[in-house]
Residue, then its C-alpha position, 0 to 999 in steps of 0.5 A: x536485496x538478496x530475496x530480489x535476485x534471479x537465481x533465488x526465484x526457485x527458492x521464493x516459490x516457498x513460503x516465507x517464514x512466519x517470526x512469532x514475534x511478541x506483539x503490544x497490546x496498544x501503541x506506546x501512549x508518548x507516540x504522537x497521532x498514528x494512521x495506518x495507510x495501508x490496511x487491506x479490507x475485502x469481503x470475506x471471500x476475497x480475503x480467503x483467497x488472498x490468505x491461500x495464495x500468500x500461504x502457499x506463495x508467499x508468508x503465513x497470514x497470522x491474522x486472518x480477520x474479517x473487515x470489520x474485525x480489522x477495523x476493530x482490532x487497529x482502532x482498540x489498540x491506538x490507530x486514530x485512523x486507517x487508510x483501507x486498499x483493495x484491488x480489482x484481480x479481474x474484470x467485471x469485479x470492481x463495481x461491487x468491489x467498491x460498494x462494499x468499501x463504501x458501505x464499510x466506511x460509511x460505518x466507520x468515519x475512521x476508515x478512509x477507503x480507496x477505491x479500485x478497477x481493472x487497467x483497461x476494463x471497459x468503463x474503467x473511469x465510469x467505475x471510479x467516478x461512481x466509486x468517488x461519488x460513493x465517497x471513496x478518496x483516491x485509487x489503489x492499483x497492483x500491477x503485480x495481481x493486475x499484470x499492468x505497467x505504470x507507463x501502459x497507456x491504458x493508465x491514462x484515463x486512470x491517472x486523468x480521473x485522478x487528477x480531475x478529482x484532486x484524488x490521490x493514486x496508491x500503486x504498487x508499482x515497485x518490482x518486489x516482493x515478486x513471485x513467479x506465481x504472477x501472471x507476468x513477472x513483475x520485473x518485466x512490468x515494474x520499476x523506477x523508471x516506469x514510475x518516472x515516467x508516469x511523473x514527468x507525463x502527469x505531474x498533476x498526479x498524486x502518486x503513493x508507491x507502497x513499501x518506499x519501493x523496496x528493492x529500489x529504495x534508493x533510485x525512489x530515494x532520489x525519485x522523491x527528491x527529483x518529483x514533488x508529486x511522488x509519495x511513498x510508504x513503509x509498509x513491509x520496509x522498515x520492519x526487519x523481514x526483507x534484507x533491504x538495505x538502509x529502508x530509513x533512508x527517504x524518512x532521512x531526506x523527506x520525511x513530509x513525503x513518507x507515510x507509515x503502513x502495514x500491509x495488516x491484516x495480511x502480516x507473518x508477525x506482530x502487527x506492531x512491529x514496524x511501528x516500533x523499529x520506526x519510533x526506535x529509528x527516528x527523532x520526534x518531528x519526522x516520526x509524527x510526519x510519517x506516523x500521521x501527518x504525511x497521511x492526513x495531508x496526502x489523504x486529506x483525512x478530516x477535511 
């Protein structure tokens, strides 16, 4: 991947591109089930300052939508469920970080929500216990906006949580997209073998690793063939805006453990652009693992 090397550091200070792409009014009726595992919903002035650091470091936000006009957007246009992540970027947040999830999916049984916590915070695993008995699903962790290793000892009582609870683990633990504007570098934090190793210490963990790893996709292409408690998804991946080589690959070799995501609301084009370069891509039986299935399972949404 060309964006991921050195020397283009000082041109990604700059902000992406926006595509004006046309987009779809709904989802093509023949496709089967779709969830979206990776839509990010925050309180309004957390998603503010998210949509103003990716303005200046990263893409134009071309929706910039309040929670519950998210929900509303992706159910209206054939998304039967939505997988919904946030992140904790500081100490001391998580808690109400997490109370609002709850409330929002409380509203919406199509809304399955994660929930979040600083690595190392003091009663780190009070919050997520609290955050599950709330009725959150799983953890969603970014160890870019976090500064934390996946292999951080710091990690353990989170992955022990998890696992305890039969909760899966969302983590953004792949090195791109980076930006110097990070607290550390994610090169210096991230990677495939970071990840191996959290795999081989807690095989009892259910780990999702979003945008099927990026700029690695092919050591988390064998990855998923080495674990069978590794996941990934294609948010981002798949549609046409990074210069990733062969991002349908891992679909190719295991479909059952690839799930469909966006990064929406936070997107620079059409909302519906990676799920048609999907349904383009792939035959009937692996597009309905990666549209849905791989997520009802992995998120034991409906059960």
């Amino acid at each position: 991947m060309g964006f991921s090397q050195t020397e283009d550091l000082e041109r990604r200070m700059l902000p992406l591109p926006a595509l004006n792409d046309p987009e779809g009014e709904r989802l093509d009726e023949s496709l089967p089930p779709v969830i979206d595992a990776h839509v990010h919903l925050f309180a309004d002035g957390f998603f503010e300052a998210i949509w103003r650091w990716f303005e200046a470091y990263g893409w134009p936000i071309r929706y910039k939508l309040p929670s519950p006009q998210v929900i509303d957007f992706l159910l209206s246009r054939g998304v039967q469920h939505i997988v919904a992540l946030h992140y904790a970027h500081k100490p001391g947040i998580a808690g109400l970080m997490n109370r609002y999830m709850a409330q929002l999916c409380a509203k919406h049984p199509e809304v399955t929500g994660l929930a979040t916590v600083l690595p190392g915070e003091e009663g780190a695993t009070q919050l997520l216990e609290e955050a599950f008995d709330m009725g959150l699903r799983g953890v969603k962790l970014h160890c870019h906006v976090q500064s934390f290793s996946p292999d951080d000892p710091t990690m353990e009582e989170i992955y022990k949580t998890c696992i305890a609870r039969d909760l899966p683990l969302v983590m953004h633990a792949g090195r791109e997209p980076a930006s110097p504007q990070y607290p550390i570098h994610p090169h210096l934090l991230c990677g495939v073998e970071r990840v191996r190793e959290v795999l081989r210490s807690f095989p009892k963990l259910r780990l999702c690793v979003p945008h099927l790893g990026v700029d690695e996709i092919v050591a988390f292409t064998a990855l998923l063939e080495e674990h069978d408690n590794l996941w990934l998804d294609t948010t981002m991946a798949v549609a046409g805006y990074f210069p990733i080589d062969d991002p349908h690959r891992p679909i190719e070799v295991r479909p059952e453990r690839v799930m469909y995501g966006t990064d929406f609301p936070n997107l620079p084009y059409a909302w519906d652009r990676e799920v048609r370069a999907l349904s383009r891509k792939h035959d009937e039986q692996p597009l309905a693992a990666v549209l849905g299935e791989t997520a009802r399972k992995f998120f034991a949404i409906g059960t």
